[in-house]
Structure formats: C-alpha cells, structure tokens
C-alpha positions as CSV (number, residue, x, y, z in Angstrom):
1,X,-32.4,73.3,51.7
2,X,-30.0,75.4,53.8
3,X,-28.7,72.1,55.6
4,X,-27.9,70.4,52.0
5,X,-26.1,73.3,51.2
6,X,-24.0,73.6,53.7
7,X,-23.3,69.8,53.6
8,X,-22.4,70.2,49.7
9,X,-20.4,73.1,50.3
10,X,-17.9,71.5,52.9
11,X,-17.7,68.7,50.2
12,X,-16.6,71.1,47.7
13,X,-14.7,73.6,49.8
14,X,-11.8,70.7,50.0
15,X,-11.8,70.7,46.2
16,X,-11.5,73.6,45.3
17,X,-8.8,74.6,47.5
18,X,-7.0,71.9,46.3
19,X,-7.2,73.1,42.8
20,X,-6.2,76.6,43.7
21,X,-2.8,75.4,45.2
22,X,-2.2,72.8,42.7
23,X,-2.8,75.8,39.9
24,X,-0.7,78.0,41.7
25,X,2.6,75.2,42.3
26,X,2.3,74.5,38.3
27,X,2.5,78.5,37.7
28,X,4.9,78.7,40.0
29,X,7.3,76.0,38.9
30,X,6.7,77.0,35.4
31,X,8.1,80.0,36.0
32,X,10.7,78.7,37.8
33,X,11.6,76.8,34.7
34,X,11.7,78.6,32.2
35,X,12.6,81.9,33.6
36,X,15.7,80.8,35.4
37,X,16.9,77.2,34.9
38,X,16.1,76.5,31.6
39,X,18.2,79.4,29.5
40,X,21.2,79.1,32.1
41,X,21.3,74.9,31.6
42,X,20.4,74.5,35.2
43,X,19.3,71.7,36.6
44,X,17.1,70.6,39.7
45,X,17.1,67.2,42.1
46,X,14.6,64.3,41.6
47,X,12.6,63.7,38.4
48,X,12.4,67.0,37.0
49,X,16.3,67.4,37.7
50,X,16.0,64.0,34.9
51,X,14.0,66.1,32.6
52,X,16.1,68.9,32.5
53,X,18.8,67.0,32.2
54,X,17.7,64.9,28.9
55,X,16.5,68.4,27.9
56,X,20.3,69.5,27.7
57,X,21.2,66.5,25.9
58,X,18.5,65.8,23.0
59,X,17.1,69.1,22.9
60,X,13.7,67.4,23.6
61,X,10.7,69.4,24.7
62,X,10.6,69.7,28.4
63,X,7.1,69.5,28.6
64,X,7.2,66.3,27.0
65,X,9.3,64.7,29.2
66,X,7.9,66.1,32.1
67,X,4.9,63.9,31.3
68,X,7.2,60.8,30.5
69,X,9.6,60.5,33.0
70,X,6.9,61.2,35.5
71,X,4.4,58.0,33.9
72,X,6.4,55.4,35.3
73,X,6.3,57.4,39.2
74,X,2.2,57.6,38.5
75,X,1.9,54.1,38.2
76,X,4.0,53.8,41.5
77,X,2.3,56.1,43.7
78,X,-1.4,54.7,42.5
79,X,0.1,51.1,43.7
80,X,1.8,52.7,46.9
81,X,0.1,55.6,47.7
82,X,-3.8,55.0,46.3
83,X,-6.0,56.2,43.7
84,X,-7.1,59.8,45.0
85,X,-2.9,60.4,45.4
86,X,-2.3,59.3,42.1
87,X,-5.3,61.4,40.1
88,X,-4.1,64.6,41.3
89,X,-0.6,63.8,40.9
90,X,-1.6,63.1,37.3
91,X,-3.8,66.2,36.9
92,X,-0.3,68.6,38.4
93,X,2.1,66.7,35.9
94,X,-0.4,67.4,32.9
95,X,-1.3,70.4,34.1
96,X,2.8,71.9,34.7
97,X,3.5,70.4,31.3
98,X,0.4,72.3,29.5
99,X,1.6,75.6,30.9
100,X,5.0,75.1,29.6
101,X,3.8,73.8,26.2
102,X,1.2,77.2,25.9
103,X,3.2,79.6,28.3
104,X,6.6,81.8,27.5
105,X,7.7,83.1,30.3
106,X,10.5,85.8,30.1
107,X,14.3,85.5,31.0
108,X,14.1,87.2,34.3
109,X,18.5,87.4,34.7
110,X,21.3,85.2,33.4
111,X,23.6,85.8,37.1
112,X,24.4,82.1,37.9
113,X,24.1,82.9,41.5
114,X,20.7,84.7,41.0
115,X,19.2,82.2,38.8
116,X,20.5,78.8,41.3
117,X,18.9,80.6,44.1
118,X,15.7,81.9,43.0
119,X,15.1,79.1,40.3
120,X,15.0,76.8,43.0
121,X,12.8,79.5,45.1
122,X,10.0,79.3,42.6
123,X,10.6,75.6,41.8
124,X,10.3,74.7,45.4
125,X,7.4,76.6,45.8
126,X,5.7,75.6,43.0
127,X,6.3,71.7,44.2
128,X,5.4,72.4,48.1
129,X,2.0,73.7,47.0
130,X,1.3,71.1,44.7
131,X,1.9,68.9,47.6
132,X,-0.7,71.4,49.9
133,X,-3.4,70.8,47.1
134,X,-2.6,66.6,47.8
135,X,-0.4,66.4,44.8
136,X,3.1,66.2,43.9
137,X,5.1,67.4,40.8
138,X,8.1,65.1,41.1
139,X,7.9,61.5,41.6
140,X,11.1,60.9,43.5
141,X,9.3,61.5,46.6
142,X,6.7,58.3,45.4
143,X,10.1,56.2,44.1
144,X,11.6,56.9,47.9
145,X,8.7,55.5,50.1
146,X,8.6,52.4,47.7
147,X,12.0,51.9,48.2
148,X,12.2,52.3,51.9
149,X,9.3,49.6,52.4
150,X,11.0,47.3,50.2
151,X,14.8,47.5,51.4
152,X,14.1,49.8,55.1
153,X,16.1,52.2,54.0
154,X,15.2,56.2,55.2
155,X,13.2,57.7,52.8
156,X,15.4,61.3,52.9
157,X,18.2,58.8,52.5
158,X,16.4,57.3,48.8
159,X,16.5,61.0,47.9
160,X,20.1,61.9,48.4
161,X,21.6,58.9,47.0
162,X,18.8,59.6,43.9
163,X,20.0,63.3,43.6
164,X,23.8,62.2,44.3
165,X,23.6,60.4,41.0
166,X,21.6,63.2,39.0
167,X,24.3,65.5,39.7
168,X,27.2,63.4,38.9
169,X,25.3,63.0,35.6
170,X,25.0,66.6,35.2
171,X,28.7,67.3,36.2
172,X,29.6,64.4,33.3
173,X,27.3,65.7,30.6
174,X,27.4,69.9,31.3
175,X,30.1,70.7,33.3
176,X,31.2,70.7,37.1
177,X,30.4,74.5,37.5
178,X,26.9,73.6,36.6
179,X,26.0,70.9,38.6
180,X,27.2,72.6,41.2
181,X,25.1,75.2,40.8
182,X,22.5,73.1,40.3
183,X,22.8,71.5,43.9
184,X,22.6,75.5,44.7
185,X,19.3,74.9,43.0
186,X,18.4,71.7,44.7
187,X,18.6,73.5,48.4
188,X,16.7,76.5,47.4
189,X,13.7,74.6,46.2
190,X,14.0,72.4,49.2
191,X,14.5,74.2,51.6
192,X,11.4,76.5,49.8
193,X,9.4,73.6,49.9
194,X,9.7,72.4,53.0
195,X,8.5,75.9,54.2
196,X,5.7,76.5,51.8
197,X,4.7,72.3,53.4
198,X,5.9,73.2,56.5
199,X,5.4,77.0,56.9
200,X,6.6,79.7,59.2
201,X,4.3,77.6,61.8
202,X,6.5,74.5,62.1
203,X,5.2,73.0,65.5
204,X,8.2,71.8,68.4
205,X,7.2,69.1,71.3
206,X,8.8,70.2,74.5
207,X,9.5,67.9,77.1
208,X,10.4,69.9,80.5
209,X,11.3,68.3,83.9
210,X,12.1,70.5,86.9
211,X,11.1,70.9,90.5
212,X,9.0,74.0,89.6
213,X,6.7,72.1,87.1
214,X,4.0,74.2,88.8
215,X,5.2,77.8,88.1
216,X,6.0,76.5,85.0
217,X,2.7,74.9,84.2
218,X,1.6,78.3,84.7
219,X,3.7,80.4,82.8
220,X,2.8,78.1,79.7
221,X,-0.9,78.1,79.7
222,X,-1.0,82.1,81.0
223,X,1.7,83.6,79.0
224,X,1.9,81.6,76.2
225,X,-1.6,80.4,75.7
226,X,-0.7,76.9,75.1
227,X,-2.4,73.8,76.1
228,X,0.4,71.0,78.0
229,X,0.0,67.2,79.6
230,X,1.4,66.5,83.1
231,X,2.6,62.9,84.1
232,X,3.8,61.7,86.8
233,X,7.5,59.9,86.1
234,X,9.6,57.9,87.8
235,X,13.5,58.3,87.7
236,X,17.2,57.7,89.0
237,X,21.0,58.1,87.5
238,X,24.2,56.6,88.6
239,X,25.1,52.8,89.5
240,X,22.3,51.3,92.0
241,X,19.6,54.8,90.6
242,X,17.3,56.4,92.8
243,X,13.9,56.2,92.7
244,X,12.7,59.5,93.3
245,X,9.3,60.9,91.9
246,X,8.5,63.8,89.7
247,X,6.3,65.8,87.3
248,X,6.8,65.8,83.6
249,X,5.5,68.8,81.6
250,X,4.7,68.3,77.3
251,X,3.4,71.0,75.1
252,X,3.8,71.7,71.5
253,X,4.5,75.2,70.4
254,X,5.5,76.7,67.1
255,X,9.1,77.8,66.7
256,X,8.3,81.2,67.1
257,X,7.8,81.0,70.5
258,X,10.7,78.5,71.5
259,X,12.7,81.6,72.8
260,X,9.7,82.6,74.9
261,X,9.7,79.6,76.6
262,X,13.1,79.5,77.4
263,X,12.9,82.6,78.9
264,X,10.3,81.7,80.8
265,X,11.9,78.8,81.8
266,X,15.1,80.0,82.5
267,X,13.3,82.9,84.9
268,X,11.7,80.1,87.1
269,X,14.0,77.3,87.0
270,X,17.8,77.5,85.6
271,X,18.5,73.6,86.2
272,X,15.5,72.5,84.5
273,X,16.1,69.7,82.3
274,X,14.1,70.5,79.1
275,X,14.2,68.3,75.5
276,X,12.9,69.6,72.2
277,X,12.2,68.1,69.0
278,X,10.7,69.3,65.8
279,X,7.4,67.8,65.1
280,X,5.9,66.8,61.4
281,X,2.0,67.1,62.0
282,X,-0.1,67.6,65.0
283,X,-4.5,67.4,64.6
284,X,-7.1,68.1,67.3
285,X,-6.4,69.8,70.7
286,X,-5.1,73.5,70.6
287,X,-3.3,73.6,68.3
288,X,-4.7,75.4,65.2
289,X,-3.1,73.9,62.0
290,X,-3.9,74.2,59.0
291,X,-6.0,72.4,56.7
292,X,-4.0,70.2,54.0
C-alpha cells in the first residue's frame, strides 16, 4: 500500500507543481496588467504586446483578446510543440483571461518610468513561471521556433523582428513616447523572465588549459565543491604548429562562483588560458538543478 503511494504521489507531485507556478504567472501577470500597463496605455512585446495594442484601439476587452489572438499560437504549438505543451498553454491563456474578466486590481502609480519598469517586472514574471509550470502565456515564443524550422532563421531573431513591428505599430497608433516606454516594458519583463526561467543559478561551462591543470584540478573539487572532466588534448599555433601535449580541465559552475574561480586560478596559474560560456540546461552529475 505504502509502495503505490509513493508511486502515485511522484505522479502527482509533477502536477501539482505545475499548477502552482502556472497559478502564480497568471496572478502575477494579471497584476501586471491591469495595475500598471493597462491605465497608462502601455504596451508589452509578443502576443500580449498585440492585445494591448487592439485594446487601445477598439476598446475591446482584454481578456477577450487574450484568448483570441492567442487561438491561432495554440493550434501552432500543439502541431510544433505536442499535445501535453499545448493543454497547459491553453489552461494559462484561459486561466490569465478569467482573472482579468473576475479580478480588479488597483492602480498601483501612474509615473511612466515606475509603471514601464515594474509592469514589465510582474509581466515577466508572471510569463517565466508559466513557462516553470510547462506552459507559456504568449505565443510568440511558439510562432518563433515554427519559423526558424521553416526558414533557419534564430529563434531570438523571430522575436525581435516580431516585437520591432509591434512597436512601430504602437508608435503609429499612440504615440512615440509610448512605445518607447513600452520597449522599457519589453526589457523588464524579459529580462524578469529570463531570471525567474533561468534564476539567480544560471550555470557557466569553463574550459581551462594551463600547465598547472593539477593544482588546479584541485582547487576546483576542494574549494569549490564542483565536479570537472580532464582530457588529454593535442595542440600547436603559428605556421608549421607544434604538437605539444596537454591537459584540459571542464566544469560547470553557477555564476556566483565565476569570480571564485578566477581567483583561484589566477593564484596558481596567471597565463592560464581559460574560456567561458553561459550554459541553457545541464541534468544528472553534480550539479543540482532544479526541477522544471
């Protein structure tokens, strides 16, 4: 009995934390919405930056179009992304447009500067959590891996020319000093959401090559606790090369600890030659991340 539990638990367990960030992204952006952007005629990026806009303009219900701008994305990400994806991205539209049809949230401040800023804070955090819980609250992201498949374009790319246009609308059909606050907007909730995806945790693959790799070997699984890969490498420079033989160290640390490492580093070996870059995921080995 204990055993089916168990095994039913870690079923649900998934579940349910999936509902709880996708109910806290559609509170969050709510609020977002209709405390900030919504009285001061700011807009966002992406499909909700298109609702907003037609919002201005016809004085339609925002809740309303949230749900219909958003249909034709839905039936994109079931046929690019799969069934499960497009569910929950379904049940987070629905869910953002019901609290915005049921919910009044107060008018928090009507500074431009405050209301570009944290407007997109909450709006960014509400959509980053959706996406935690498996979900999304914008389509453009669904539109942009469609259309990178289909033409090879980048997907970030998709998104800037998408958001490029949204804001020349906006600067057309409110004003200039609006859309530019609205791009304010834009980098708030993306830069929000990349951290609430992301968080403080984001992970950095080091590559380090010196004649100390030993020492420095060392100092990383001692001092820093991490786990690393050694492999022997082969390399040379200038016309004709050399062929000389070496040790090359790789480890994955969070970005918290980059400046640890460098001084580590730096206190055994000055001339090492060292290469970072910022990593998306990482799974297994030890590193600890977090359950999506």
């Amino acid at each position: 009995m204990e055993g089916k539990f168990k095994m039913l638990w870690k079923d649900i367990k998934p579940l349910l934390s999936d509902f709880f960030f996708i109910t806290v992204g559609v509170f969050a952006a709510a609020f977002g919405l209709e405390s900030f952007l919504l009285p001061n005629r700011f807009i966002d990026g992406g499909v909700t930056g298109i609702s907003l806009l037609i919002t201005e303009v016809t004085e339609m219900p925002l809740w309303l179009l949230i749900i219909l701008v958003n249909i034709p994305f839905l039936m994109l990400g079931f046929k690019v992304v799969g069934k499960n994806f497009a569910i929950k991205a379904s049940i987070a539209i629905l869910g953002l447009a019901l609290v915005l049809a049921l919910f009044t949230f107060p008018e928090v401040t009507k500074d431009k500067l405050l209301v570009a800023v944290f407007g997109g804070f909450f709006l960014g955090a509400g959509i980053g959590l959706s996406i935690r819980g498996g979900a999304v609250l914008d389509g453009t992201e669904v539109l942009a891996i469609f259309l990178s498949r289909k033409l090879g374009t980048k997907i970030g790319d998709v998104i800037i020319l998408v958001n490029i246009l949204i804001f020349l609308a906006a600067a057309y059909l409110l004003s200039v000093e609006a859309a530019l606050y609205s791009m304010l907007t834009y980098l708030a909730a993306s830069k929000t959401l990349d951290f609430v995806v992301d968080g403080i945790e984001e992970y950095t693959g080091v590559t380090i090559i010196s004649e100390h790799s030993e020492a420095i070997r060392e100092a990383i699984t001692e001092k820093l606790g991490r786990g690393l890969t050694i492999y022997n490498a082969r390399g040379g420079y200038g016309k004709g090369g050399t062929n000389n033989s070496y040790d090359v160290i790789y480890t994955v640390i969070t970005r918290l600890e980059i400046s640890k490492l460098n001084r580590e580093i730096a206190r055994i070996d000055e001339d090492a030659f060292v290469v970072m870059n910022s990593i998306s995921d990482t799974r297994g080995g030890m590193i600890k991340k977090r359950a999506l």
